[in-house]
N, C-alpha and C positions, 0 to 999 in steps of 0.2 A: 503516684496515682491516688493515695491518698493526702487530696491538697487542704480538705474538711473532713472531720474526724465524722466517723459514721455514712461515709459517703463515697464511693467511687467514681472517680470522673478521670477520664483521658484530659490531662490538662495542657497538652503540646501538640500543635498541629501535626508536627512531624508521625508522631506515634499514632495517631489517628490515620495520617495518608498512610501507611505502612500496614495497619488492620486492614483498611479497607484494599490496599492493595494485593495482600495476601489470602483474602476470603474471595475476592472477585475469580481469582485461577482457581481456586479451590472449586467456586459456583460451578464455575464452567465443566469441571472433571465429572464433578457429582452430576450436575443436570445431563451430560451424556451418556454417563451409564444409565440411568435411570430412564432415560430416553430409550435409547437401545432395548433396556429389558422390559418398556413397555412395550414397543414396537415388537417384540415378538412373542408378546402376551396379551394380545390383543381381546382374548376374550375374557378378561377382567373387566371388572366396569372402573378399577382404577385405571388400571393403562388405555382403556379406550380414551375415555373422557380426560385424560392427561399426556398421552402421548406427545403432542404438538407440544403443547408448553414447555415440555422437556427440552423436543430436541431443536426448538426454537432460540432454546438460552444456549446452546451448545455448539458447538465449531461449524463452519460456513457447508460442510456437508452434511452435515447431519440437519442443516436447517433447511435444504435443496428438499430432502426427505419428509420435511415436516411438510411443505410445500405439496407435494406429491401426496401424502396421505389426506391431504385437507379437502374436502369430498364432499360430493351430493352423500352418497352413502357414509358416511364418515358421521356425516350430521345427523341422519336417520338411525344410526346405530343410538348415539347418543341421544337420541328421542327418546330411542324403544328401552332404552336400561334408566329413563329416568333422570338425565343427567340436567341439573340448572339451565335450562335455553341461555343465561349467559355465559356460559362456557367458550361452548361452538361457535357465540357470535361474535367473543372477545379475542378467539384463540382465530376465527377467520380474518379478523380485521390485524390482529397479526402475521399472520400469513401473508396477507396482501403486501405488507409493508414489507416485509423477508423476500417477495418476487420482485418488488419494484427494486429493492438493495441490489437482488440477484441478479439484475437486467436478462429477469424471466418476461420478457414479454407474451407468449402463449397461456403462461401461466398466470401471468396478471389477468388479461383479459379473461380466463377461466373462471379466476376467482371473483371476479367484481360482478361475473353474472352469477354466479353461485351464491355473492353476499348481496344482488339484485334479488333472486329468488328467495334466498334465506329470512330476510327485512321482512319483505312482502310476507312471510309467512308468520313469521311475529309478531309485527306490529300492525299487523290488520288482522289476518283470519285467526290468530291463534287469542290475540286484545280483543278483541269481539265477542270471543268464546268463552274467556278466561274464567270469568265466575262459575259458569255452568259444569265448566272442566275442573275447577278447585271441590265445586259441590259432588261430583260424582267421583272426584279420588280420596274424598270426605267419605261419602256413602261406603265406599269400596278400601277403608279404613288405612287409607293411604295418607294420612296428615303432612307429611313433608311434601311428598309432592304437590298435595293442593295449598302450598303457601308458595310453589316455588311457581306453578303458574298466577299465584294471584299476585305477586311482587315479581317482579325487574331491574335491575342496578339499583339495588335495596329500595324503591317505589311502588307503591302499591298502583297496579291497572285497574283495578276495577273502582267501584264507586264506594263512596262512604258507606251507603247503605248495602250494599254488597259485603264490603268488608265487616260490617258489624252482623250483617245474616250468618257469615260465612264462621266469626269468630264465635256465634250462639253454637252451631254446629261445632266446630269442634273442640266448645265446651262441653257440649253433651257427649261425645266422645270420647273425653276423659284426654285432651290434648292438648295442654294448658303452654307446653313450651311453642309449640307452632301459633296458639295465639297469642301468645307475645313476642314471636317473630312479626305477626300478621300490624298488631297494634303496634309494634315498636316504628314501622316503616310508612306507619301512619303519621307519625310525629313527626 
């Protein structure tokens, strides 16, 4: 392992397929329980907003499960604690793919009007809003959340001029790391 002195490198395919062979079962065990102990801790804003990802990565029942919790309500909860809107819509678009694997057909069609209505809810009324919504969880001394509505899959929604009103504010705020989340995603 040492092939360059001051340096560690897997220098043999072999020993390399064999880590990753041996961490991939490990993933699997760990994303289960942790699955599991979200699923029934559900009122945390970790295991809300992480459940599905868990028991997604975890044995083919556990992922029927994920499926099932994957919800109009499920997405509203995560609204209401605050959670990244890319979350719910990364963790629905997995789901989908978990129903079509499952040959859930009901549940496919569930979910594609649930990721119909969810879009629609995003990328129009929510894009629309977005500055005014960043400015009033600015006002209401909420800095993180008014950067997570004013970026999306690390991109800023709203408008240049927006984003620099948005980043004066909160300057004034004393919020210096949300706006260089705000400016980073400007870049």
């Amino acid at each position: 392992m040492l092939a360059i002195p001051d340096s560690t490198e897997i220098y043999h395919a072999s020993f390399s397929e064999f880590i990753r062979a041996k961490t991939s079962e490990l993933e699997r065990t760990v994303h289960e329980k942790i699955g599991w102990y979200c699923s029934q801790n559900m009122g945390t804003k970790y295991c809300t907003s992480n459940v599905i990802f868990h028991l997604l990565r975890s044995a083919e029942s556990m992922k029927s499960k994920a499926v099932g919790l994957c919800s109009q309500e499920w997405i509203d909860t995560c609204v209401e604690i605050g959670v990244n809107p890319d979350t719910p819509i990364l963790d629905l678009k997995s789901c989908l793919s978990a129903a079509i694997a499952l040959s859930d057909a009901s549940n496919v069609f569930r979910l594609l009007l649930l990721q119909q209505r969810v879009e629609f809810r995003y990328k129009t009324l929510f894009a629309k809003s977005a500055f005014l919504v960043a400015e009033a969880m600015t006002a209401l001394k909420r800095p993180l959340d008014a950067t997570r509505h004013a970026i999306r899959f690390n991109r800023p929604i709203i408008s240049l001029e927006e984003s620099s009103h948005l980043s004066y504010l909160l300057i004034e705020g004393e919020h210096q790391d949300e706006v260089f989340d705000l400016l980073g995603a400007l870049s």
